[in-house]
C-alpha positions as CSV (number, residue, x, y, z in Angstrom):
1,X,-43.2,109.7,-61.8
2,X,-45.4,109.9,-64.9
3,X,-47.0,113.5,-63.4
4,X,-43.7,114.7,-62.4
5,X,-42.0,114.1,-66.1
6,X,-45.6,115.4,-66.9
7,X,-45.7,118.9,-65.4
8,X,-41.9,119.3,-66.3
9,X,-42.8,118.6,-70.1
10,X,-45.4,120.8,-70.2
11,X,-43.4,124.0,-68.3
12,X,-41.4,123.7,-71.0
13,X,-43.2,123.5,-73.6
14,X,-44.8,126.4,-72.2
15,X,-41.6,128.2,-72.4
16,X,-41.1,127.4,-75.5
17,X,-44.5,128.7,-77.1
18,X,-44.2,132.1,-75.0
19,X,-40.6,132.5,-76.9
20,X,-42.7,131.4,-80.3
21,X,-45.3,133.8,-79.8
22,X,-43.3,136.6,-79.2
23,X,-40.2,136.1,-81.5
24,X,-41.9,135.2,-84.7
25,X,-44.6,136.9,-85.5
26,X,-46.9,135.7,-87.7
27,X,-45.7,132.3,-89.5
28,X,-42.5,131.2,-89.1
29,X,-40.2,131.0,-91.9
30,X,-41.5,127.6,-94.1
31,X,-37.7,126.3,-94.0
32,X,-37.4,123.1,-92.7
33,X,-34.4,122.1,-90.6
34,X,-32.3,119.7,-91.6
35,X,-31.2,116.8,-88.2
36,X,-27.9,115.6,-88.1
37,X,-27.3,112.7,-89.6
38,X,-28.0,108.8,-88.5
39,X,-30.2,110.5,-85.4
40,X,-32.8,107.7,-85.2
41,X,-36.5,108.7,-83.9
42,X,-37.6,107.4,-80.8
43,X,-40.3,104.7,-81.4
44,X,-43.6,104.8,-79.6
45,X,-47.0,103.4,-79.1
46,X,-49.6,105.4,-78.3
47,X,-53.9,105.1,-79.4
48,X,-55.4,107.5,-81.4
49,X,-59.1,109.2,-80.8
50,X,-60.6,106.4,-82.1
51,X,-58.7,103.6,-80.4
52,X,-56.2,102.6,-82.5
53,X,-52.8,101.7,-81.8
54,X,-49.6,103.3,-83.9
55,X,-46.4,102.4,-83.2
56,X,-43.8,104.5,-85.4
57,X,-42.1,101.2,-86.5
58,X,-45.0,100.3,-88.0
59,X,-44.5,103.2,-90.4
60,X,-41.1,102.2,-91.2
61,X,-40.3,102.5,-95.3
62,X,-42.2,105.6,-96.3
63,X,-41.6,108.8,-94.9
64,X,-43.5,110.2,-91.5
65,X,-44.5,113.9,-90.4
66,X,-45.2,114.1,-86.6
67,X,-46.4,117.0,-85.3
68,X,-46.3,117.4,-81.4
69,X,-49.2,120.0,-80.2
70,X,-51.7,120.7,-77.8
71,X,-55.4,122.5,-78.1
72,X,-54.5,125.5,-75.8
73,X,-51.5,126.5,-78.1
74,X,-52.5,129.2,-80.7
75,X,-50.0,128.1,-83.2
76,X,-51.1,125.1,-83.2
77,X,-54.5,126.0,-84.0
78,X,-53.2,128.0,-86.9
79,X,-51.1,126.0,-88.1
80,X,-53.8,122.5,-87.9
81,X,-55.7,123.5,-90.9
82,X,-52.6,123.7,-93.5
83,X,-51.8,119.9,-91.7
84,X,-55.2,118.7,-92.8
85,X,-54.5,120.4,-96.5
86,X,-51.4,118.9,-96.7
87,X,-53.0,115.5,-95.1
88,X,-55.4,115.7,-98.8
89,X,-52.7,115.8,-100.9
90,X,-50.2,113.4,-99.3
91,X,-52.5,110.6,-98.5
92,X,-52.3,109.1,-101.9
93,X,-48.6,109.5,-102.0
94,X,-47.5,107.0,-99.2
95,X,-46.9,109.7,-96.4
96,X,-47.6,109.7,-93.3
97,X,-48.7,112.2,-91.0
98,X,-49.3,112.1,-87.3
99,X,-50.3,114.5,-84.6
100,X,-49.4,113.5,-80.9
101,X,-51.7,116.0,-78.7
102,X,-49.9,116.9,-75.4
103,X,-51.8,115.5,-72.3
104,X,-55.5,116.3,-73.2
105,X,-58.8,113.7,-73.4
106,X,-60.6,112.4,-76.4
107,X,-63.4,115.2,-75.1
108,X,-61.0,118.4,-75.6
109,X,-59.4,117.1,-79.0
110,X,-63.3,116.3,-80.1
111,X,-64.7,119.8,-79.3
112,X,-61.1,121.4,-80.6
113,X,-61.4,119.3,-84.5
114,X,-65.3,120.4,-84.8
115,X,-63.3,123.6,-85.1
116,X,-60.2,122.8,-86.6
117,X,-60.6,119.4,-88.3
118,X,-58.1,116.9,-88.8
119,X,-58.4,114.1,-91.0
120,X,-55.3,112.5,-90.1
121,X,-54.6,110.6,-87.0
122,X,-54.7,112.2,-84.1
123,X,-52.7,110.4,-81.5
124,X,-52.8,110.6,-77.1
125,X,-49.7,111.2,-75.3
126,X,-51.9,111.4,-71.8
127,X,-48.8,111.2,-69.6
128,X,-45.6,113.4,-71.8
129,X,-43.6,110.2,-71.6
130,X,-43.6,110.0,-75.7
131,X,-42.8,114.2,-76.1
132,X,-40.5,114.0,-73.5
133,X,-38.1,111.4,-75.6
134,X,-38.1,113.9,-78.7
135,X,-35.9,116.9,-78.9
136,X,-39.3,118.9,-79.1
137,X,-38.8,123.0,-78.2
138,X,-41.6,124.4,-77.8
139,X,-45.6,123.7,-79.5
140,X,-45.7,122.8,-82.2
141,X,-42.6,121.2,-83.2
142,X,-43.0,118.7,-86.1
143,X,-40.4,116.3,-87.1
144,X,-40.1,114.5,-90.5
145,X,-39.0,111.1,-90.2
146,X,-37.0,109.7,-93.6
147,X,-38.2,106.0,-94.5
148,X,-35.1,104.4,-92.7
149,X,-36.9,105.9,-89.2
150,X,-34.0,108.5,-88.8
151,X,-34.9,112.2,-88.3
152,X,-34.5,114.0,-91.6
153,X,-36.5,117.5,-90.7
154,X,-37.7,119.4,-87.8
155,X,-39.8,122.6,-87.9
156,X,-40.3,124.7,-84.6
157,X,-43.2,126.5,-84.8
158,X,-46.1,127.0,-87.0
159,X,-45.5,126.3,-91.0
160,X,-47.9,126.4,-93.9
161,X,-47.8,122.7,-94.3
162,X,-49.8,122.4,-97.6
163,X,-47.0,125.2,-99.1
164,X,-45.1,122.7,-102.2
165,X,-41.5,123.4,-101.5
166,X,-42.4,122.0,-97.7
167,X,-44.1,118.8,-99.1
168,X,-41.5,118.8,-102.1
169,X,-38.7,118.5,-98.7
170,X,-40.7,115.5,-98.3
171,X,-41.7,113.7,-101.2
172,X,-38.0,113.8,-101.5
173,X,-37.3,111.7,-99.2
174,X,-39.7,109.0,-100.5
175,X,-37.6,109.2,-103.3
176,X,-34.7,108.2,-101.4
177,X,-32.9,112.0,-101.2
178,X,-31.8,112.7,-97.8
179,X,-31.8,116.4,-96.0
180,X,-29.2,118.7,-97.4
């Protein structure tokens, strides 16, 4: 069951970067999309590359980006390095920021971050099971979860993630501003 949910998950998500690629060239607009409201996000628990366990509930009352991507996708790989700038500036400030890498090993994501490094967590979603709960589109798709655990934000495709009126989207939700 788990490779069958598996290989569906990913042929989409194939799709869904082949549409990225060719429709938007370049970056996609920074613009974050609002979710409708009350949606909540569906919890998980998954390890990161160094063991770890994270559970999204366990993030609950401060707000959380997650950012759902694999090593073979090229916008992912441009867009990791703005992640890891945002990641400098937004640690101190009481966000979050996950990455949930699409069926690959501990080997690929190690080989992939001496390249692209990410100081955030990097969590496994071996099987799909977690991706496949989340109204992801294509890779990357990042969501940013408000501090009540609802979805406030998602982005589909790459963004500049260290640009200020993306992180000023979310530091307002710290603040307790909701989407527009």
């Amino acid at each position: 069951m788990k490779s069958v949910i598996f290989n569906r998950v990913v042929r989409q998500l194939a799709i869904g970067v082949s549409f990225l690629a060719v429709a938007i060239p370049g970056h996609a607009e920074q613009a974050l999309t609002a979710m409708p409201l009350g949606v909540v996000a569906p919890d998980f628990e998954l390890l990161d590359t160094d063991g770890n366990i994270h559970r999204l509930s366990d993030y609950r009352g401060r707000p959380v980006i997650i950012n759902f991507w694999a090593t073979w996708c090229p916008p992912c790989r441009e867009e990791i390095p703005s992640m890891n700038r945002a990641w400098q500036r937004l640690v101190e400030e009481d966000i979050a920021m996950l990455a949930i890498n699409m069926g690959e090993d501990e080997d690929t994501i190690f080989i992939f971050t001496a390249d692209y490094p990410a100081d955030f967590p990097i969590l496994l979603d071996r099987s799909g099971e977690v991706i496949a709960e989340w109204p992801v589109k294509g890779l990357p798709t990042t969501f940013v979860v408000a501090p009540d655990g609802t979805l406030a934000f998602r982005a589909i495709g790459s963004r500049e993630w260290d640009d200020e009126g993306v992180l000023e989207r979310v530091r307002e939700l710290r603040k307790g501003k909701g989407p527009d």
